[in-house]
The first five atom37 places (N, CA, C, CB, O) and aatype in JSON, in Angstrom:
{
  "aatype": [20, 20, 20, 20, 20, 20, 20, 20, 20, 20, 20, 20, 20, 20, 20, 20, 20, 20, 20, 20, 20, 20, 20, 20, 20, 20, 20, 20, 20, 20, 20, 20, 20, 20, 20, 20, 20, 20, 20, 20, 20, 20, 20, 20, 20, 20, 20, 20, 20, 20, 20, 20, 20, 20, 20, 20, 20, 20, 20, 20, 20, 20, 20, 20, 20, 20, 20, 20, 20, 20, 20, 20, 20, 20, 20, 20, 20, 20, 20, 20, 20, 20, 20, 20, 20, 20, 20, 20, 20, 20, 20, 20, 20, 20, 20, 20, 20, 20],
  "atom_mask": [
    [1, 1, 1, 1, 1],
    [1, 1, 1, 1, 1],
    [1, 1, 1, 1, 1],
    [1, 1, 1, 1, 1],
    [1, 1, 1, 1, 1],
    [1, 1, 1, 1, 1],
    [1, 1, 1, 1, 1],
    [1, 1, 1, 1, 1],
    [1, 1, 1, 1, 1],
    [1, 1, 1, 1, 1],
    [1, 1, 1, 1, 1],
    [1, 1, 1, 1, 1],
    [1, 1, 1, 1, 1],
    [1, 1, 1, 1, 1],
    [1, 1, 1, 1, 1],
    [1, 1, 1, 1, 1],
    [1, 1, 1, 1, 1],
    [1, 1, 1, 1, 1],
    [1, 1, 1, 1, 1],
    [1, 1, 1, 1, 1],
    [1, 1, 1, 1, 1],
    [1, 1, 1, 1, 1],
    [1, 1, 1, 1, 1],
    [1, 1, 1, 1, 1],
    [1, 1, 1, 1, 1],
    [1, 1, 1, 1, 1],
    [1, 1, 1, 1, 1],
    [1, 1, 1, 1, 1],
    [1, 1, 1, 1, 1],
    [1, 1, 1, 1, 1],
    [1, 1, 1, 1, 1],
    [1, 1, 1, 1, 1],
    [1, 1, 1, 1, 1],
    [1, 1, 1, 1, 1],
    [1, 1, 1, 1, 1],
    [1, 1, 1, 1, 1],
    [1, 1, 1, 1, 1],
    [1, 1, 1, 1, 1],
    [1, 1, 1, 1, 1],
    [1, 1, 1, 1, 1],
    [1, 1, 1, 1, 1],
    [1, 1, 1, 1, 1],
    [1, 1, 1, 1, 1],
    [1, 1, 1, 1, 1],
    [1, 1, 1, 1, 1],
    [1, 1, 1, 1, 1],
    [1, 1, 1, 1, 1],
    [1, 1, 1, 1, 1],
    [1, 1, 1, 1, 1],
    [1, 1, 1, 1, 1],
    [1, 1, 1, 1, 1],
    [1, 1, 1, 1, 1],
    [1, 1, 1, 1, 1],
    [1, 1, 1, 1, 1],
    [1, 1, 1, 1, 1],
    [1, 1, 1, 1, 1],
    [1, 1, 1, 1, 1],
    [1, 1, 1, 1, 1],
    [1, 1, 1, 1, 1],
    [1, 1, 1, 1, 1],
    [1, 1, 1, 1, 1],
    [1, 1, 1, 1, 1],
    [1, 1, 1, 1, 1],
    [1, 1, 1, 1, 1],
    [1, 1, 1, 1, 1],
    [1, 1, 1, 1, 1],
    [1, 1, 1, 1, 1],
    [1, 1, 1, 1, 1],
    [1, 1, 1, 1, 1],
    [1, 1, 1, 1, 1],
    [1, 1, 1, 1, 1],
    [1, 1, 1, 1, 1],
    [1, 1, 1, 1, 1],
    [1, 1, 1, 1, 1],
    [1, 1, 1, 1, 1],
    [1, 1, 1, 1, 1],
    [1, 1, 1, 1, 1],
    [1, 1, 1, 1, 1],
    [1, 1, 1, 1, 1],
    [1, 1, 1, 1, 1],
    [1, 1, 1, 1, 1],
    [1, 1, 1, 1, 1],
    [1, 1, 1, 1, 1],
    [1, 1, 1, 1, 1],
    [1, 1, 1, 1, 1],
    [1, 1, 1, 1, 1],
    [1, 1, 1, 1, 1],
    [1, 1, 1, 1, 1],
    [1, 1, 1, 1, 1],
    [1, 1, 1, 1, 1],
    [1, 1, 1, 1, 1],
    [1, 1, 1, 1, 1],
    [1, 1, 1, 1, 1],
    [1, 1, 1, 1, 1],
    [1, 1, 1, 1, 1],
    [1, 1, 1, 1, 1],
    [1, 1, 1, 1, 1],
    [1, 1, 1, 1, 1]
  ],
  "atom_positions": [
    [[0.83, -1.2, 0.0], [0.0, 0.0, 0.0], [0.87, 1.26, 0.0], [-0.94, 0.0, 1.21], [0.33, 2.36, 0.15]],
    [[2.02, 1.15, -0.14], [2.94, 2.62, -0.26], [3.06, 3.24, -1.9], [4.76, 2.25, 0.33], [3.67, 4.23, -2.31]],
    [[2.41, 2.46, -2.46], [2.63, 3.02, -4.18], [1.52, 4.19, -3.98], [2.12, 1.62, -5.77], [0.53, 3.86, -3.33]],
    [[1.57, 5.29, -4.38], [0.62, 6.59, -5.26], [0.22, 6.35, -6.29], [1.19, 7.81, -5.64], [0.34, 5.22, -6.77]],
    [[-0.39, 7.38, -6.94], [-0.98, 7.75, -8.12], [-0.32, 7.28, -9.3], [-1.09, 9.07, -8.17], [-0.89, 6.56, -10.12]],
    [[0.89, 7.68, -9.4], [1.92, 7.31, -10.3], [2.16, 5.58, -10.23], [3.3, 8.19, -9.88], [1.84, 4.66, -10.98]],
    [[2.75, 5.65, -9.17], [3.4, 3.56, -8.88], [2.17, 3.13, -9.25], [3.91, 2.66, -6.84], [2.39, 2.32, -10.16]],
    [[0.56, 3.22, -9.02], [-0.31, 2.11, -9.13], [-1.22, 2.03, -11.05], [-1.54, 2.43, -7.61], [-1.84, 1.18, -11.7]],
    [[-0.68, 3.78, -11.3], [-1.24, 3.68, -12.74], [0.16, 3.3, -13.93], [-2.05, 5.41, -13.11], [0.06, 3.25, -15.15]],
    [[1.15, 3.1, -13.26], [2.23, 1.92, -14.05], [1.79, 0.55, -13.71], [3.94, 2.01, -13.52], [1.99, -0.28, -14.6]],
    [[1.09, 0.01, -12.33], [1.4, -0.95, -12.36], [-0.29, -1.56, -13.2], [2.03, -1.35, -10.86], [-0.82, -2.6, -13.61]],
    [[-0.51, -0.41, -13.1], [-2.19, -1.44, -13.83], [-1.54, -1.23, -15.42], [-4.55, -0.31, -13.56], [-1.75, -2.25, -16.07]],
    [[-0.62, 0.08, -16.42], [-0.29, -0.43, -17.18], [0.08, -1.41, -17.97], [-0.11, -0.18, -17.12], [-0.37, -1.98, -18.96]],
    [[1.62, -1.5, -16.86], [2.54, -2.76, -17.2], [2.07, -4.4, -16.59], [4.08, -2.34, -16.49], [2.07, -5.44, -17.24]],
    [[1.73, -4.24, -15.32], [1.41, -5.95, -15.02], [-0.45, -6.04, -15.54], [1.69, -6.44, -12.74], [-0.98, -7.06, -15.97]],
    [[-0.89, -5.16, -15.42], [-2.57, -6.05, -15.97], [-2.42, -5.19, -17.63], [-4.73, -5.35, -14.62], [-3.26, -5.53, -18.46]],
    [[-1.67, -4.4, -17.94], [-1.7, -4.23, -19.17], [-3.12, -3.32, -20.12], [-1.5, -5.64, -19.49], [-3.33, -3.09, -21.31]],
    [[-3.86, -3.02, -18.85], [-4.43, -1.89, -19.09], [-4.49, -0.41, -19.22], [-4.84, -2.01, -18.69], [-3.89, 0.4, -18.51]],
    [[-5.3, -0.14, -20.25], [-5.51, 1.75, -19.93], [-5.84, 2.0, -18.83], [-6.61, 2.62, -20.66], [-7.0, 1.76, -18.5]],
    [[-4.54, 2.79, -17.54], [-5.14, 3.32, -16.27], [-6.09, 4.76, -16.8], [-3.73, 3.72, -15.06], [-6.67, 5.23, -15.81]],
    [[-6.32, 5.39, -17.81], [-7.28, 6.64, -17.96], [-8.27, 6.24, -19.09], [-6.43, 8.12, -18.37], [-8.54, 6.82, -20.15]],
    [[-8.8, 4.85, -18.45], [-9.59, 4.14, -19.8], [-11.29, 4.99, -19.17], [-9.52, 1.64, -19.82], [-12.32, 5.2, -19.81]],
    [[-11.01, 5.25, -17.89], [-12.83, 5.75, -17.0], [-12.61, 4.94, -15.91], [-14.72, 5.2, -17.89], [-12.94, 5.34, -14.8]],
    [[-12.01, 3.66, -16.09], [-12.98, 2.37, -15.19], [-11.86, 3.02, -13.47], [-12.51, -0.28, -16.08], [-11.07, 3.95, -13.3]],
    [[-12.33, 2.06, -12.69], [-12.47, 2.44, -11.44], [-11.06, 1.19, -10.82], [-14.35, 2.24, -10.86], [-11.47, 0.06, -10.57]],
    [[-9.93, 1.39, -10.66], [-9.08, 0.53, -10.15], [-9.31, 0.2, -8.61], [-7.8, 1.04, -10.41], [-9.56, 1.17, -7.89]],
    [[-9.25, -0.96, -8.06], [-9.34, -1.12, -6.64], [-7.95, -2.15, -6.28], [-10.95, -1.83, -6.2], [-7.51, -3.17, -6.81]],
    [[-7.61, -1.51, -5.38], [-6.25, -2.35, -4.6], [-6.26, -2.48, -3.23], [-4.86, -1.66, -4.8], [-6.4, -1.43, -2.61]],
    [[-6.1, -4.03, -2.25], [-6.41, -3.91, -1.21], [-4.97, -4.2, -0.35], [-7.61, -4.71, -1.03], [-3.95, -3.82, -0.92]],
    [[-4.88, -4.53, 0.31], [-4.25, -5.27, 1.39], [-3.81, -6.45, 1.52], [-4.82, -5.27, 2.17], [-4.32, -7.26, 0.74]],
    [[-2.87, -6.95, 2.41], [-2.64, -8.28, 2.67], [-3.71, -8.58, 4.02], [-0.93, -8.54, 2.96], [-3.91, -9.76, 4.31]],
    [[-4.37, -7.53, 4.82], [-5.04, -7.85, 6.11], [-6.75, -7.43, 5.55], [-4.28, -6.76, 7.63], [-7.78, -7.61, 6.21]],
    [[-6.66, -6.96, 4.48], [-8.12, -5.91, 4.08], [-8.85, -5.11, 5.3], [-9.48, -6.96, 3.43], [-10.04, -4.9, 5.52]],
    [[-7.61, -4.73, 6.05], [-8.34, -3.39, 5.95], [-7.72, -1.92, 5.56], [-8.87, -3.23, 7.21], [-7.52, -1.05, 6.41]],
    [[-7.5, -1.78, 4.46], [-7.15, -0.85, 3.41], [-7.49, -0.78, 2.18], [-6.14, -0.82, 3.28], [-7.32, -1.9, 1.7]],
    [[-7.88, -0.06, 1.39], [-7.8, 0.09, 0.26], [-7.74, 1.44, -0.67], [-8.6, -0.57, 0.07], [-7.67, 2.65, -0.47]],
    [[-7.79, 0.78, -1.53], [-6.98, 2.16, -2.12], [-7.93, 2.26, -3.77], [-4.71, 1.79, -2.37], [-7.99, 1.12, -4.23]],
    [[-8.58, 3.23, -4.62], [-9.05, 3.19, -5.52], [-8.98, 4.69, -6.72], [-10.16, 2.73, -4.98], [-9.35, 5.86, -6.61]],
    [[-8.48, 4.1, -7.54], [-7.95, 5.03, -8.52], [-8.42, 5.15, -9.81], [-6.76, 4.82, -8.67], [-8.69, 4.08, -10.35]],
    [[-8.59, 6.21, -10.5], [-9.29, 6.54, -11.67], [-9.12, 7.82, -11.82], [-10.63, 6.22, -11.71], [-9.0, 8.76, -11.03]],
    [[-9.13, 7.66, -13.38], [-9.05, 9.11, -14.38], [-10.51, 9.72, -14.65], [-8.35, 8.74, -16.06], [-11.44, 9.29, -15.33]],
    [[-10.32, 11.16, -13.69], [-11.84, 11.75, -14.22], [-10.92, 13.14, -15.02], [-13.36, 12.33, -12.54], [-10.14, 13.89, -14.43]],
    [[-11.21, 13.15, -16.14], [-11.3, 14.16, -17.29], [-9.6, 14.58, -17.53], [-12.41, 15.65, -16.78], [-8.91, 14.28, -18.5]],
    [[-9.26, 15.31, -16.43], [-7.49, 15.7, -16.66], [-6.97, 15.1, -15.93], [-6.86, 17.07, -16.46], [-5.81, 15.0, -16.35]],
    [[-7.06, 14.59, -15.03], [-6.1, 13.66, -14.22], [-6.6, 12.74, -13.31], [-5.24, 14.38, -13.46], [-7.8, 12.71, -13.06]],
    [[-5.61, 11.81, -12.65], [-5.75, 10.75, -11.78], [-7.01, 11.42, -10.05], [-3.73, 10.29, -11.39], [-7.21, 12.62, -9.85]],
    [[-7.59, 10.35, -9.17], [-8.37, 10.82, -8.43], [-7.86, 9.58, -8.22], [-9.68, 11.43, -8.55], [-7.82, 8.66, -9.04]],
    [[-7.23, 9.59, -6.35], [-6.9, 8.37, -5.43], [-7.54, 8.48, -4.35], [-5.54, 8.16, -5.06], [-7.39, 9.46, -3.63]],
    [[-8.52, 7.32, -4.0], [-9.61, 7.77, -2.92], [-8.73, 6.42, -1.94], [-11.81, 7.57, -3.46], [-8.34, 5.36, -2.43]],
    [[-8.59, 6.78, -0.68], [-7.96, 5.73, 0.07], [-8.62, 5.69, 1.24], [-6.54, 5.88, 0.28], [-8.84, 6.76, 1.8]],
    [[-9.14, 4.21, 1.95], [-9.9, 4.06, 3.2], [-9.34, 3.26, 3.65], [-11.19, 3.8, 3.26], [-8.92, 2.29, 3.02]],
    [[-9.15, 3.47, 5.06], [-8.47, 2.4, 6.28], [-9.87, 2.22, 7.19], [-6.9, 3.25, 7.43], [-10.64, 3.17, 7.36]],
    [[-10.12, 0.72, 7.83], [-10.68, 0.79, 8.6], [-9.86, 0.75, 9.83], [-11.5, 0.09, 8.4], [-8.63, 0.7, 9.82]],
    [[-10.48, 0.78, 10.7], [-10.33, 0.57, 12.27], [-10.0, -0.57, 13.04], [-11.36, 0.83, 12.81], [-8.95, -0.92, 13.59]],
    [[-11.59, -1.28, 12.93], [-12.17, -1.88, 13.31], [-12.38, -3.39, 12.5], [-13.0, -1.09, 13.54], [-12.04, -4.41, 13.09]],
    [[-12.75, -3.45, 11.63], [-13.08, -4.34, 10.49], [-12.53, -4.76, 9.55], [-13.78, -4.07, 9.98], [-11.34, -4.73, 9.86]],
    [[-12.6, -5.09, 8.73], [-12.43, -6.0, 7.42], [-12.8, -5.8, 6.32], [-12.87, -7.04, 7.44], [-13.99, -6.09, 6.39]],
    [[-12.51, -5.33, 4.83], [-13.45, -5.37, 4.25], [-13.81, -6.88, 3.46], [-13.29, -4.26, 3.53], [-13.13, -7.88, 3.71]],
    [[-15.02, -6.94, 2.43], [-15.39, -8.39, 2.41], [-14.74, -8.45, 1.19], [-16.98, -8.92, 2.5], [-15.28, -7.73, 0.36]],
    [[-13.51, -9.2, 0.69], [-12.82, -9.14, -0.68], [-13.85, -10.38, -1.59], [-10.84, -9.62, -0.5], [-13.91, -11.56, -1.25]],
    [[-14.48, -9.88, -2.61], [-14.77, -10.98, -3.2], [-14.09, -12.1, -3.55], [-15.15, -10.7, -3.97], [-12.94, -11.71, -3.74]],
    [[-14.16, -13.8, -3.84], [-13.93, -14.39, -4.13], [-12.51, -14.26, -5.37], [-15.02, -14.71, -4.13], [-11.3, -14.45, -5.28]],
    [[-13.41, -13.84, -6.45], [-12.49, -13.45, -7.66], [-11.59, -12.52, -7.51], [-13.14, -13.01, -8.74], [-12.09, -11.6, -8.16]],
    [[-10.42, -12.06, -7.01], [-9.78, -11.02, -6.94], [-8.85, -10.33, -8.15], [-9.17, -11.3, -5.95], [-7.72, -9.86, -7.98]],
    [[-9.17, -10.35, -8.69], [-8.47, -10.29, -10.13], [-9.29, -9.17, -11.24], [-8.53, -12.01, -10.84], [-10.33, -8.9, -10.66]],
    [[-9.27, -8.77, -11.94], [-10.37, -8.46, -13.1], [-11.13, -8.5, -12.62], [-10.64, -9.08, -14.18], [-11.14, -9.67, -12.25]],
    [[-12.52, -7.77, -12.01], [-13.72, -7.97, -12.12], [-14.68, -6.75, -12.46], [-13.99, -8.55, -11.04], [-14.0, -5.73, -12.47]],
    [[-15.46, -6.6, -12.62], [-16.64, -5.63, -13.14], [-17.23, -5.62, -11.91], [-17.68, -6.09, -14.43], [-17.26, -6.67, -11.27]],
    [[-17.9, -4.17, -11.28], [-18.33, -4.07, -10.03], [-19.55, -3.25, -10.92], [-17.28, -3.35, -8.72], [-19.39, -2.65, -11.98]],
    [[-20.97, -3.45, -10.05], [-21.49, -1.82, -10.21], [-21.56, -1.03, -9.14], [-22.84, -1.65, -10.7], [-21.03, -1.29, -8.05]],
    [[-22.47, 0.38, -9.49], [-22.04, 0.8, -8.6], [-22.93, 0.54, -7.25], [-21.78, 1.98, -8.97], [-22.96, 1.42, -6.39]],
    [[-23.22, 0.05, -7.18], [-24.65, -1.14, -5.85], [-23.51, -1.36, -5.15], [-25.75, -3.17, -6.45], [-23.1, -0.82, -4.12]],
    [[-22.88, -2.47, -6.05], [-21.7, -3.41, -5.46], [-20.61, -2.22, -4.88], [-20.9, -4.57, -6.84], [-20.17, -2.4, -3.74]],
    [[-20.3, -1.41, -5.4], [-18.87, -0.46, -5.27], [-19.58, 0.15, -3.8], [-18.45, 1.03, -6.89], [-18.7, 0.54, -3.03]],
    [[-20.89, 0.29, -3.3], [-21.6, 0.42, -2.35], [-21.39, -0.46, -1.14], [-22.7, 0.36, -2.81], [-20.96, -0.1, -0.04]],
    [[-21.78, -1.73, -1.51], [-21.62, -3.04, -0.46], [-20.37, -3.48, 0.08], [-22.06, -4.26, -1.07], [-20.26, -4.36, 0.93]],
    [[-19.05, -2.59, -0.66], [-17.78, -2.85, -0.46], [-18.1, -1.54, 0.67], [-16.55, -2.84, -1.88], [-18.71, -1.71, 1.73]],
    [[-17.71, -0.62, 0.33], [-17.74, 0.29, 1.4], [-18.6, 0.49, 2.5], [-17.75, 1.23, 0.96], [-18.44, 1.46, 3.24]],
    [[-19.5, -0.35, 2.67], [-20.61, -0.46, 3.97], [-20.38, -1.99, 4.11], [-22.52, 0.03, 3.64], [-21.46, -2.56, 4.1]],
    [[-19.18, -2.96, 4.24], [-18.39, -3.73, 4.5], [-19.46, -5.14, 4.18], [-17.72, -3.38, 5.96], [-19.51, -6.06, 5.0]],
    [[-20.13, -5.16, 3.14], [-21.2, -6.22, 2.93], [-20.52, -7.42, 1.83], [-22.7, -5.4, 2.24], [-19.98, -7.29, 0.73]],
    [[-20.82, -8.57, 2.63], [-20.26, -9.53, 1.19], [-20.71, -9.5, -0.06], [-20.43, -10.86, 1.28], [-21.8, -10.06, 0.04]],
    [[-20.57, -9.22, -1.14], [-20.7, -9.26, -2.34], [-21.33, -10.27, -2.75], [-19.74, -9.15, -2.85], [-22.52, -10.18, -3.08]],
    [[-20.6, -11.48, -2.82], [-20.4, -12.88, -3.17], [-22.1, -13.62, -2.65], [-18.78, -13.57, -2.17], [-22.81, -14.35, -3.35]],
    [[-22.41, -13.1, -1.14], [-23.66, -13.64, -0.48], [-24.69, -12.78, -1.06], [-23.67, -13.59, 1.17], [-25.79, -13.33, -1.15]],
    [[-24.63, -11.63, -1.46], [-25.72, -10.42, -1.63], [-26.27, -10.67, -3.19], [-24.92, -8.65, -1.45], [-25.5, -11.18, -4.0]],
    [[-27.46, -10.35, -3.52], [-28.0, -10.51, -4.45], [-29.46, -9.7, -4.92], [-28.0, -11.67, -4.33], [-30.57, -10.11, -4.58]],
    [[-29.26, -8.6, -5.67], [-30.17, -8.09, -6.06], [-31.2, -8.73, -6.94], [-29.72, -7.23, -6.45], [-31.04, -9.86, -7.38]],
    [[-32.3, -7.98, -7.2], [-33.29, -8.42, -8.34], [-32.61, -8.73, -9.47], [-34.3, -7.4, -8.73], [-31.65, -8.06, -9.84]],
    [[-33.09, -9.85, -10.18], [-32.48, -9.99, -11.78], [-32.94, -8.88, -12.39], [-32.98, -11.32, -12.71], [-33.94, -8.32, -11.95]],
    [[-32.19, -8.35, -13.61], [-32.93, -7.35, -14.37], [-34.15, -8.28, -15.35], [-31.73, -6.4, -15.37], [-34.2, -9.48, -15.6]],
    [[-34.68, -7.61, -15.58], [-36.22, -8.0, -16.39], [-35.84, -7.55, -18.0], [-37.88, -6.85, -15.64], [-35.1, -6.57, -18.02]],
    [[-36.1, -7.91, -18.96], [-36.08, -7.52, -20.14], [-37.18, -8.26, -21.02], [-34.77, -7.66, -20.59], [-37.51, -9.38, -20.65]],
    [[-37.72, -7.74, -22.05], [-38.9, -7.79, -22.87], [-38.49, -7.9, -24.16], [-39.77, -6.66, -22.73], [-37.86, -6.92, -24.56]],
    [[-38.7, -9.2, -25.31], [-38.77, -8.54, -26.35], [-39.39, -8.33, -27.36], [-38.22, -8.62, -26.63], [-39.03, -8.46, -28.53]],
    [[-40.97, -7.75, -26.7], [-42.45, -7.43, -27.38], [-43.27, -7.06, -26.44], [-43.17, -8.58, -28.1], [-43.72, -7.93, -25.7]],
    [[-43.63, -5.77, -26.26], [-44.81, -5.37, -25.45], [-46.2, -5.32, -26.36], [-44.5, -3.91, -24.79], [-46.38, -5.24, -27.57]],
    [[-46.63, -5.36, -25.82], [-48.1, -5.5, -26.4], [-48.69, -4.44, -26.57], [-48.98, -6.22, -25.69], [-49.84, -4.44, -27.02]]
  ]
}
């Protein structure tokens, strides 16, 4: 957790080989989870939002690697809720209304 702005948008370059100013939302945690750290490009530059808990834990999903969050989920991380157990409504889709 000592890398910045700079160290963590090389390392999502070079080791995951992504655009760090692609929009999407980087998350990096801990070896104990309770830290994290989340980084993204809004318009001219980098934005590093960093939370320590206290007290707690946060709940690391299963998959730790690549994953697609929304923002519900980017919610349930920060109000320390398991992901993995939680489950919203399916979305509904139609293809013919009457």
């Amino acid at each position: 957790m000592r890398k910045g702005i700079n160290g963590l948008s090389m390392l999502i370059a070079d080791s995951l080989s992504l655009n760090p100013s692609d929009g999407s939302i980087y998350i990096f945690y801990n070896k104990s989870y309770d830290k994290l750290k989340l980084i993204y490009w809004d318009r001219n530059g980098f934005c590093l939002f960093y939370k320590i808990l206290e007290r707690e834990k946060f709940k690391v999903p299963k998959i730790v690697s690549l994953r697609s969050l929304s923002a519900e989920e980017l919610r349930w991380l920060f109000d320390g809720l398991d992901m993995d157990k939680l489950e919203g409504f399916k979305p509904v889709n139609y293809d013919s209304y009457y």
